[in-house]
N, C-alpha and C positions, 0 to 999 in steps of 0.2 A: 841335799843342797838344792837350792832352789836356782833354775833357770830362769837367766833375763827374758821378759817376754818380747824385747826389742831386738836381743841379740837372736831369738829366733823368728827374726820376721813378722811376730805379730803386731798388729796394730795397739797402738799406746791410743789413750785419750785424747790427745789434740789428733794424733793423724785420723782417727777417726769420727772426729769432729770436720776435717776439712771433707771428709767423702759425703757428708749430708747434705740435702737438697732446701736451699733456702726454700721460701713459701712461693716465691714469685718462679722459683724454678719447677716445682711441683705443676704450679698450674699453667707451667708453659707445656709441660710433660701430657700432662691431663688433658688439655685439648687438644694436642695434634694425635694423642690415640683417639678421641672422640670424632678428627677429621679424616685420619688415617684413612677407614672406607672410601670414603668421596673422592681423597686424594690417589688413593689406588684406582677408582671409578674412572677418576679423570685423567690419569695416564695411562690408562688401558684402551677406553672406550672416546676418547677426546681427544688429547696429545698426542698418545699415537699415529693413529690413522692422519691424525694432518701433517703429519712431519712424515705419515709415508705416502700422503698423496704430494708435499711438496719433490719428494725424490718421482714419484712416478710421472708427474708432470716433466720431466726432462728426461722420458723415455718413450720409444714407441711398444705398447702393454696392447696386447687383445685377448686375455686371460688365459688361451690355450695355448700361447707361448712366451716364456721367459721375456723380461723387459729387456727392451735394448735404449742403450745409451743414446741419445740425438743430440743433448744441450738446449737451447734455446730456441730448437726448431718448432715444436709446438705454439710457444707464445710469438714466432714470426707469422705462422701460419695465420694464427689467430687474426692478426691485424694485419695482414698482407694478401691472402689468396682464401679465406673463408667468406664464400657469397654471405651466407647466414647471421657472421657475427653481429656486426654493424647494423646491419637492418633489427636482431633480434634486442640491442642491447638500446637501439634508438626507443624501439615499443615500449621497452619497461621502464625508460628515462618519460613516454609519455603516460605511461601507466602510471608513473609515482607524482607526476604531476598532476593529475588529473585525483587523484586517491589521499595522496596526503591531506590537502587542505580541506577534503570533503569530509576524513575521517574526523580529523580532530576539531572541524566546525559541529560537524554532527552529534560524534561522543560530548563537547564541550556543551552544547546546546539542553544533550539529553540529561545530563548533569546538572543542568539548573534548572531545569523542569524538576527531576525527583530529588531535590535538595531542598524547594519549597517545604513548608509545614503543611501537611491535608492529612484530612483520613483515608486511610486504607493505601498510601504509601508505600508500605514494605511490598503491598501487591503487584505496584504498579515497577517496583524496581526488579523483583522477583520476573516479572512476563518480559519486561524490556531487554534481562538479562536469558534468557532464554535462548534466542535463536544462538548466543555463542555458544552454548551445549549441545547442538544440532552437528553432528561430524559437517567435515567441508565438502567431501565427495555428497554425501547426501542432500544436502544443502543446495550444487550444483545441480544434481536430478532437477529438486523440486525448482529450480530457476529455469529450466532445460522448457517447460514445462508452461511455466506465466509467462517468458519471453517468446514462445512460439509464434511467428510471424502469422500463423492462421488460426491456431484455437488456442492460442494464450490467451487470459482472461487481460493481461495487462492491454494487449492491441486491443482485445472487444471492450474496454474500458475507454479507451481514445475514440475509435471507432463512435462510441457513444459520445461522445463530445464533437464528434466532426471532426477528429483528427485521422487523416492517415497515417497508422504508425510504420516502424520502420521494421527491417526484419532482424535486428536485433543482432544475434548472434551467427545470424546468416548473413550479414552485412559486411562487408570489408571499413565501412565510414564507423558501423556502429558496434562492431564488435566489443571493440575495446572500453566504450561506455557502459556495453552491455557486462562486459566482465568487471568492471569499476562497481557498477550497482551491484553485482552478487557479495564482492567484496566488501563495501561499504554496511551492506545490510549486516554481516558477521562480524564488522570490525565496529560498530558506531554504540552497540547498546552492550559490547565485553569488557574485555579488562581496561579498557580505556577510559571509558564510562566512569567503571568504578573507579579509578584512581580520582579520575578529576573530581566525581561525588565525595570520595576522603578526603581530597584537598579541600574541597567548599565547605569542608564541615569543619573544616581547620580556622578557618578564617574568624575574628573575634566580632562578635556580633558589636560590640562597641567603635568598632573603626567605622563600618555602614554607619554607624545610629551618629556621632560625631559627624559623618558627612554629609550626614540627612540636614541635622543643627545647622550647618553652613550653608544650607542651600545647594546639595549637591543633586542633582535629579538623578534617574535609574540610570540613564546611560555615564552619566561621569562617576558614581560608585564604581560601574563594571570596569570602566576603563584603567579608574586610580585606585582604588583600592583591591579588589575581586584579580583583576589579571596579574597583579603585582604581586599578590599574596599566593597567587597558588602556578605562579610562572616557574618553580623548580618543577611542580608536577607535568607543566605543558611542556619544558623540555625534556624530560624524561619519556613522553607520551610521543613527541616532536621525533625521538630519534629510534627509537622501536615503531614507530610507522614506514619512516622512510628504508628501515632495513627490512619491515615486511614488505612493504613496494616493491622494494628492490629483490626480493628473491620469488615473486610471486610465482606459483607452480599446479596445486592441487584445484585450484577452480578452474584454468584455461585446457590443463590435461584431461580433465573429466567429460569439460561443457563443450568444447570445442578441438580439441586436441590440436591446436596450434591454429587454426584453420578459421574463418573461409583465405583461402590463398593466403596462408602463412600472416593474415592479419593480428592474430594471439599468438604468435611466436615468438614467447617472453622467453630470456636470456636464459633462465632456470631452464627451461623446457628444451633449449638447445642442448645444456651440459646433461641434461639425464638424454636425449636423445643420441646423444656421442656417445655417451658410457656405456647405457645398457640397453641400445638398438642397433648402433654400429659396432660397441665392441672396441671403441676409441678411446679406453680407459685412460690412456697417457694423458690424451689430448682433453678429455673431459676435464683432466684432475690440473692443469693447465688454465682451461676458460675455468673453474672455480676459482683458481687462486688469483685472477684475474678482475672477479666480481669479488674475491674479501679481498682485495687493492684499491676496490673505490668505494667500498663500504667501510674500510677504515678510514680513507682521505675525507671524505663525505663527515665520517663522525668527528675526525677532529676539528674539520672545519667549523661543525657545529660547537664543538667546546672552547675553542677561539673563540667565537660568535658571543659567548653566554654571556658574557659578563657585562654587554650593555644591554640585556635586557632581562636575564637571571635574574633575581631578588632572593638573597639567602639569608633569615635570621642572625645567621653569626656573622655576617658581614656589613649589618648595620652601623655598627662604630665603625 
């Protein structure tokens, strides 16, 4: 006698038609295993730790004893009785003024020099890109070095010209220009550079040649067509500037370590000095979550901003 295959629980044709994975289901299946790594990466190595520096930030932590409980005593401190904060967070508000408009004039500049048509081009973007593969601490030696107020060749350079130069990084006036230039030289010919080179190469040589027809001269192309056309890559360039600005760290530690008279004593360089010189682990993980407070208000602001001067293909209709 033949048993029903239903009456013992096994699956019939249709029920085992509903357990199959349409195609759209597969290949939802198929890529989250192929992101799966990353996503474990990033709640491991990512997620975590900022969700246990926001708990260690509302505790007093000096690693050889257990965190204790405070609330919001740290972030009082921060802005109420820290000599250092204020003065350290003013430097890097002049730091990213002085650095952002320099970098993205610069990268933007270098960008339409090696966007022209010439021979031996690829040379010329190949060496310009260069010093960003130079590590940063090394970088700051060899700056340590031409900025030297006495045998730097940058002074015997001025020197030669009848200038007296200044001492640079021994300077309290010139410090901060002096660390503006190390950074400039790393930031102006890297990936900034090349973005803006991709975007120029984007741009349709018949919109120039159209505006040539009309009478348009070099400077009103750049202005109307050129800035317009590759303005999603300068706000993208626009707001990875001002968050390198703003966390700047490995040139002022290296070249100067905060110094002459706490002149380079950029906001980053306070929170690694609280953490892992005093030991202020709490209070470090605190002033961080203090600076991604104004590096997220800073970004949104920008993305408010975009849209009067943003130019996005799909937004043309």
């Amino acid at each position: 006698m033949m048993i029903d295959i239903a009456a013992r629980g096994g699956r019939t044709p249709a029920r085992r038609a509903a357990y199959r994975l349409t195609i759209r289901q597969r290949e939802w299946l198929t890529g989250y295993l192929f992101l799966a790594p990353w996503i474990v990466g990033f709640t491991v190595f990512v997620a975590g730790p900022t969700l246990a520096s926001l708990a260690l930030s509302l505790t007093r932590y000096d690693v050889l004893r257990p965190p204790v409980f405070i609330g919001l005593s740290n972030y009082l401190r921060a802005f109420g009785s820290d000599p250092q904060f204020w003065g350290s967070l003013l430097k890097t508000v002049y730091f990213a003024l002085l650095m952002v408009p320099a970098a993205i004039t610069a990268a933007l500049g270098l960008a339409l020099l090696l966007n022209r048509p010439s021979r031996g081009v690829a040379i010329f973007r190949s060496a310009y890109f260069m010093p960003h593969l130079v590590p940063i601490a090394a970088a700051a030696v060899i700056w340590l070095w031409i900025l030297d107020p006495r045998y730097g060749p940058l002074n015997a350079l001025l020197a030669w010209l009848g200038i007296d130069g200044p001492g640079w990084l021994t300077s309290t006036e010139w410090a901060i220009p002096g660390i503006a230039m190390i950074a400039l030289w790393m930031a102006a010919g890297g990936n900034t550079m090349i973005i803006f080179l991709a975007a120029l190469q984007g741009v349709p040589r018949e919109l120039h040649e159209a505006a040539r027809i009309d009478g348009a001269g070099a400077w009103h192309r750049f202005r109307h067509v050129t800035l317009p056309m590759i303005s999603p890559a300068l706000f993208f360039n626009l707001i990875l500037a001002v968050i390198a600005a703003l966390k700047v760290f490995t040139i002022p530690l290296v070249a100067t370590g905060g110094g002459p008279a706490y002149a380079t004593y950029f906001y980053a360089l306070h929170v690694y000095k609280q953490g892992f010189e005093f030991f202020n682990m709490g209070y470090a993980a605190a002033l961080a979550w203090i600076l991604l407070v104004i590096v997220m208000t800073l970004t949104w602001i920008q993305f408010r901003l975009r849209r009067r001067w943003v130019h996005f293909e799909d937004e043309a209709g």
